[in-house]
C-alpha positions in Angstrom: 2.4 17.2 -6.6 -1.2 17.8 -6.4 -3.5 16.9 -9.2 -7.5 16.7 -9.1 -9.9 14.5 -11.5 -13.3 15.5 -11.8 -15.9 12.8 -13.2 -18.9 14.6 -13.6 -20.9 12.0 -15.0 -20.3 10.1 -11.6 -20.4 13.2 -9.3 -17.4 12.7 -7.6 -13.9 14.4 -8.1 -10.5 12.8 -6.6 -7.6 14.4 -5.5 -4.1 12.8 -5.9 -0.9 13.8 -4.0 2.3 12.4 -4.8 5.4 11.6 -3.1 4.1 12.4 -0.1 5.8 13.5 3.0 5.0 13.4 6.7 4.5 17.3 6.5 1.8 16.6 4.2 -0.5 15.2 6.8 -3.2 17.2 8.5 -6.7 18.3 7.6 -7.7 19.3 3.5 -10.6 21.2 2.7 -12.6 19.3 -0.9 -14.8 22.0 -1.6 -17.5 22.8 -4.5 -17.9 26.1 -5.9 -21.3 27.1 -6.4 -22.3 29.9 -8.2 -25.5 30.4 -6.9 -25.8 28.7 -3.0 -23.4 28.2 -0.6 -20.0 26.2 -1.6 -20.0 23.0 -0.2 -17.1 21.2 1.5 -16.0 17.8 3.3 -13.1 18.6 5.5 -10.5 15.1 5.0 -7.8 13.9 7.7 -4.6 12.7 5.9 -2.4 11.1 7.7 1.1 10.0 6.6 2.6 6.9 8.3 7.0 6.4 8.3 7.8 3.1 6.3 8.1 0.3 8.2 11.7 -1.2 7.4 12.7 -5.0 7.2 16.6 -6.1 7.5 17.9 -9.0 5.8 21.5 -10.9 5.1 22.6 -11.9 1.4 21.8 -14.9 1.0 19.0 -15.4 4.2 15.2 -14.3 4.5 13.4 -11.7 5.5 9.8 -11.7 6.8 7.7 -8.7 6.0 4.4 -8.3 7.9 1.7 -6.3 7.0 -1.0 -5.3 9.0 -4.8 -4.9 8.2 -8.2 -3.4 9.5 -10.6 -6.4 10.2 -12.7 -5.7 7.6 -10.3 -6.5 5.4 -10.2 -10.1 6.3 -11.6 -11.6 3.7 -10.0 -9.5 0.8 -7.2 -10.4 -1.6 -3.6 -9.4 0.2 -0.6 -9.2 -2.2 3.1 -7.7 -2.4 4.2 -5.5 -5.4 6.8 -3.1 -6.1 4.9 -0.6 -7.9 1.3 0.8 -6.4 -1.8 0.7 -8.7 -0.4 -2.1 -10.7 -1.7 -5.4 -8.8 -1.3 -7.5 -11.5 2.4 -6.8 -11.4 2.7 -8.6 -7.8 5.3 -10.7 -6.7 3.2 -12.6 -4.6 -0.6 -12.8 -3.9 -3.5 -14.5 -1.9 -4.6 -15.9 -4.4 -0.9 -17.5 -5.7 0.0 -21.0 -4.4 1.3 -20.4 -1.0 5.1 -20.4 -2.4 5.9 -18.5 -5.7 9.6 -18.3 -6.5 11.5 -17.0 -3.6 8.2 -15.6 -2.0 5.5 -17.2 0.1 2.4 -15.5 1.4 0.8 -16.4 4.8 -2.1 -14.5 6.0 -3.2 -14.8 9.8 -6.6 -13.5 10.1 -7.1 -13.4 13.3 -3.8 -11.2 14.4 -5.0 -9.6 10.9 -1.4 -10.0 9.7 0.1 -11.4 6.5 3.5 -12.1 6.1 5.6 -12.5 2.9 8.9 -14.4 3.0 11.4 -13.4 0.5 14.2 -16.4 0.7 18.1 -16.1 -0.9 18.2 -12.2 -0.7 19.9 -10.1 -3.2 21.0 -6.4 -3.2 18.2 -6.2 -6.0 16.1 -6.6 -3.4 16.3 -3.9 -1.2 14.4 -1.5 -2.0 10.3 0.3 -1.5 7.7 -2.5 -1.2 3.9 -2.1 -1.1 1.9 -4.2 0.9 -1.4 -4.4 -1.1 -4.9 -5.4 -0.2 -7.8 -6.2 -3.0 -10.5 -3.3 -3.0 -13.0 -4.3 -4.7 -14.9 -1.3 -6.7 -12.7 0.6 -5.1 -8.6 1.9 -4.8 -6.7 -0.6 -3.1 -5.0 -0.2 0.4 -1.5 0.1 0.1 1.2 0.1 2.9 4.9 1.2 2.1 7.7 -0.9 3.8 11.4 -1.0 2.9 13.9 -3.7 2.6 17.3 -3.5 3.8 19.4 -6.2 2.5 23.0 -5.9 4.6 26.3 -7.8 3.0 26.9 -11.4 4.0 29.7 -12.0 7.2 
């Protein structure tokens, strides 16, 4: 589950963990071995947040909000179903406020956008990421699930 990139030409090397858990989080040592001085290190705090989950009704809506750090206000939100593919989203910022089933509303000053997926389907329940535009950087992602519960 771990895997490590080094990019030597940039200096920096990036360690990936996947299908995290919440016993993953705590504190990771990213250390340098030197040969000749002392190793160097940067102690990192992971910390592994429980997925937010969102009930619908076949056939009704359901609002998904995601929530942002304030620096973020002015960055690109979007919804996908797959991380680290953007381009893939359903919905974005940058969409016309209704695409499809989905529309996108972003309050900035509760620093909460909210996506509205109308005439739910089974095929939508399911993992969704919550996606903010990095620029020359990862993007922010935020995990939420969809429950979509049979129609009375």
């Amino acid at each position: 589950r771990f895997s490590l990139y080094d990019n030597r030409s940039a200096r920096v090397f990036t360690v990936t963990i996947t299908e995290l858990t919440l016993e993953d989080a705590g504190i990771y040592y990213c250390r340098i071995d030197r040969k000749i001085k002392l190793d160097e290190y940067t102690e990192v705090k992971v910390t592994v947040n429980k997925a937010e989950v969102f009930y619908g009704i076949e056939g009704g809506n359901v609002k998904i909000d995601c929530t942002y750090q304030h620096e973020y206000n002015e960055n690109g939100k979007y919804l996908c179903r797959t991380r680290w593919i953007p381009n893939n989203a359903l919905i974005s910022s940058g969409d016309p406020e209704t695409k499809g089933r989905f529309s996108l509303y972003d309050n900035r000053s509760t620093r909460v956008f909210t996506v509205t997926i109308t005439e739910l389907t089974q095929k939508d329940a399911g993992t969704y990421y919550c996606g903010i535009d990095i620029k020359r950087n990862v993007d922010e992602y935020t995990e939420v699930e969809v429950t979509v519960n049979k129609g009375m």
